[in-house]
C-alpha positions in Angstrom: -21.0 36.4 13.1 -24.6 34.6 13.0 -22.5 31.3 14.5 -21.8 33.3 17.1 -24.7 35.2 18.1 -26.7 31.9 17.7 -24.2 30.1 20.1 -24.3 33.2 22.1 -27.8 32.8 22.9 -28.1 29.0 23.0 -25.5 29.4 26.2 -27.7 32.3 27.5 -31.1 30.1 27.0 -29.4 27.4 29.0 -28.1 29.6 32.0 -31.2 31.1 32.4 -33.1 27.5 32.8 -30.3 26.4 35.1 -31.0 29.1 37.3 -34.9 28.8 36.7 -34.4 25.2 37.9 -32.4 26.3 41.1 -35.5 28.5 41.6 -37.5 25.6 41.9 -40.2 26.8 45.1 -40.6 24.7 48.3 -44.7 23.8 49.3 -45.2 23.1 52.7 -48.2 22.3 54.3 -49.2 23.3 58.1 -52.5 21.6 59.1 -51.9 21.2 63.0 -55.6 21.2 64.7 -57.5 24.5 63.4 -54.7 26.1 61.9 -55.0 25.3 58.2 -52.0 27.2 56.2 -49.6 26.8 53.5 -45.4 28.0 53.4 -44.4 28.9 49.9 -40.6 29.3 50.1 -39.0 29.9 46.8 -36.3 32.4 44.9 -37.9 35.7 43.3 -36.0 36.5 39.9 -35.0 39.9 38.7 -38.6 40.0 37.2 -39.8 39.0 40.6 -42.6 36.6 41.6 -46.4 36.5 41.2 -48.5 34.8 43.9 -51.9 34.1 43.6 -54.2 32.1 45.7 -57.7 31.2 43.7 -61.1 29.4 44.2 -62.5 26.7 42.0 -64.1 29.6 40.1 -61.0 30.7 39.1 -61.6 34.2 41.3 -58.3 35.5 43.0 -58.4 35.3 46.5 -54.5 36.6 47.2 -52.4 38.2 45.1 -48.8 39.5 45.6 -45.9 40.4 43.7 -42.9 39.0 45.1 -40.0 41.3 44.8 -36.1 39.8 43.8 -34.5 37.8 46.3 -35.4 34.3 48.1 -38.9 34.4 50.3 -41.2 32.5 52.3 -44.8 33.2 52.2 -47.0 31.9 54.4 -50.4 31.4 53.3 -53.8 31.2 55.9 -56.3 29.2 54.8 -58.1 28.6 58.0 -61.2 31.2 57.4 -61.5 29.4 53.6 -63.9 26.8 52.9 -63.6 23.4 52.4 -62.9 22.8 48.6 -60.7 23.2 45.7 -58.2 25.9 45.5 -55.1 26.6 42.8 -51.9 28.5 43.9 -49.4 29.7 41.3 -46.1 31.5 41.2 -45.3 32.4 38.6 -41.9 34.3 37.9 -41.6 35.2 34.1 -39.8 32.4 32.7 -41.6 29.5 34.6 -45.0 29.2 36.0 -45.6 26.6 38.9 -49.4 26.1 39.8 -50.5 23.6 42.5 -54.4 21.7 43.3 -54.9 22.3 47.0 -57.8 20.5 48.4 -59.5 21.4 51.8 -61.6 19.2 53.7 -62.3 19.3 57.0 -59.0 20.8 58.9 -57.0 18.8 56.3 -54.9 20.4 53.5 -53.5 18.5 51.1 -51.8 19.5 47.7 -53.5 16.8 45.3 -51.7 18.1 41.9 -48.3 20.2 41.2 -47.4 21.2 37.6 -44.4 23.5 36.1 -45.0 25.1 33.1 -41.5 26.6 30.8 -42.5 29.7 29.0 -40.7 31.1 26.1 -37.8 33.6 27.1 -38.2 37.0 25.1 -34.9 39.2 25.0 -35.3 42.3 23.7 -32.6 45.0 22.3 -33.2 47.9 20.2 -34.7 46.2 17.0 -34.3 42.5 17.7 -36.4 40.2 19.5 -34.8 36.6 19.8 -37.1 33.7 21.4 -35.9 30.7 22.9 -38.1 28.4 24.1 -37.3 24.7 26.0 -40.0 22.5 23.8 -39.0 18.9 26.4 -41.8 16.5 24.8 -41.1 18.3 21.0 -44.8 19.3 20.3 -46.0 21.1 17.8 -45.6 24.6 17.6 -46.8 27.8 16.4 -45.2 31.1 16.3 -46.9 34.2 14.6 -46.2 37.9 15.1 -48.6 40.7 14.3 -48.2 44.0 13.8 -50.5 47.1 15.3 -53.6 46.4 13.5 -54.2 42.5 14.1 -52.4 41.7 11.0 -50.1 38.4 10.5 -46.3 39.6 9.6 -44.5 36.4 10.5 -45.5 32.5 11.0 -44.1 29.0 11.5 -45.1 26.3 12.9 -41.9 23.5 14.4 -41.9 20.2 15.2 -40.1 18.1 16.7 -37.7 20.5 18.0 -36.5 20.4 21.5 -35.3 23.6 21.6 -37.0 26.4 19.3 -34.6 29.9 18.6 -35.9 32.9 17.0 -34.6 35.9 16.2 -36.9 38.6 15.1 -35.1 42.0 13.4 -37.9 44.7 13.1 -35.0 47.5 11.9 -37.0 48.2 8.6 -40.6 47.5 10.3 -43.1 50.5 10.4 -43.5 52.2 13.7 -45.6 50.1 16.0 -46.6 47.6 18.5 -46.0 44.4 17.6 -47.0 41.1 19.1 -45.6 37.6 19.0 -47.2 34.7 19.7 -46.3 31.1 20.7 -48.5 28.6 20.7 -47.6 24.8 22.3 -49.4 22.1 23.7 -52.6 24.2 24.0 -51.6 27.2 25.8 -50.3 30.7 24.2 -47.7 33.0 25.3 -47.5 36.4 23.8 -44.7 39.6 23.7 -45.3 42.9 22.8 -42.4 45.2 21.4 -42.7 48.7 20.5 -40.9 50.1 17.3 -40.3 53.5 17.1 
């Protein structure tokens, strides 16, 4: 039975980054005389999408939630300054930021990155983690319980792809939260036990 719930969500891990890498959105830049703009065509997920346009202070200029189902978005930029600007989308399971720069009535994207997040499935009293680790850094995973306090931790390495299953059937009643650390960034889930 663990064989088979473990191969069971090893197959489900990799169908969901298939289709997160069919997802993969479309820039396109529009910088014809004055008009300075930006065409963000991409698929939403169930989840949806989360579009946010932001300065160099890291204030949010635009923000929109995408809802399920393929979009284009197109983005004015014309009444903006010249200067650095970071678009995201980010759709649950993958976050996909780009460097705009601005000068004069040029646009140009200067730096694209993607960044995997853990996928958190959640049933009555489980929690299982998978998480696509593709340069094998170090990690850290942790889960605390209501009050701050450490009730789980491991650290991997060298593991391309990390699975965790979290059973919280004889926990006290709660909010928990688990953490993954990797590579300098943190991801977090909460789950409620009643």
């Amino acid at each position: 039975m663990k064989n088979l719930v473990k191969f069971t969500t090893v197959v489900a891990f990799m169908l969901a980054t298939v289709a997160g890498m069919a997802r993969e959105p479309k820039l396109n830049l529009l910088s014809a005389g004055k008009a300075k703009s930006v065409v963000l065509t991409m698929d939403a997920s169930v989840n949806g999408v989360q579009v946010k346009l932001m300065d160099s202070d890291l204030n949010v200029i635009y923000s929109e939630k995408m809802s399920e189902g393929q979009f284009s978005k197109k983005l004015n930029l014309k009444d903006l300054t010249d200067g650095v600007y970071f678009l995201s989308a980010d759709n649950n399971m993958t976050e996909y930021s780009y460097t705009i720069v601005l000068d004069n009535n040029d646009v140009r994207i200067v730096e694209s990155d993607e960044d995997i997040k853990p996928f958190f499935r959640k049933t009555d009293n489980m929690i299982f983690m998978n998480y696509l680790n593709l340069d094998k850094s170090k990690l850290s995973i942790k889960v605390y319980d209501t009050e701050s306090r450490t009730v789980f931790t491991q650290e991997v390495a060298d593991e391309m792809i990390v699975e965790k299953a979290f059973n919280f059937t004889d926990a006290f009643p709660g909010t928990y939260t688990v953490t993954v650390k990797s590579a300098g960034k943190t991801y977090t889930e909460e789950f409620v036990v009643n």
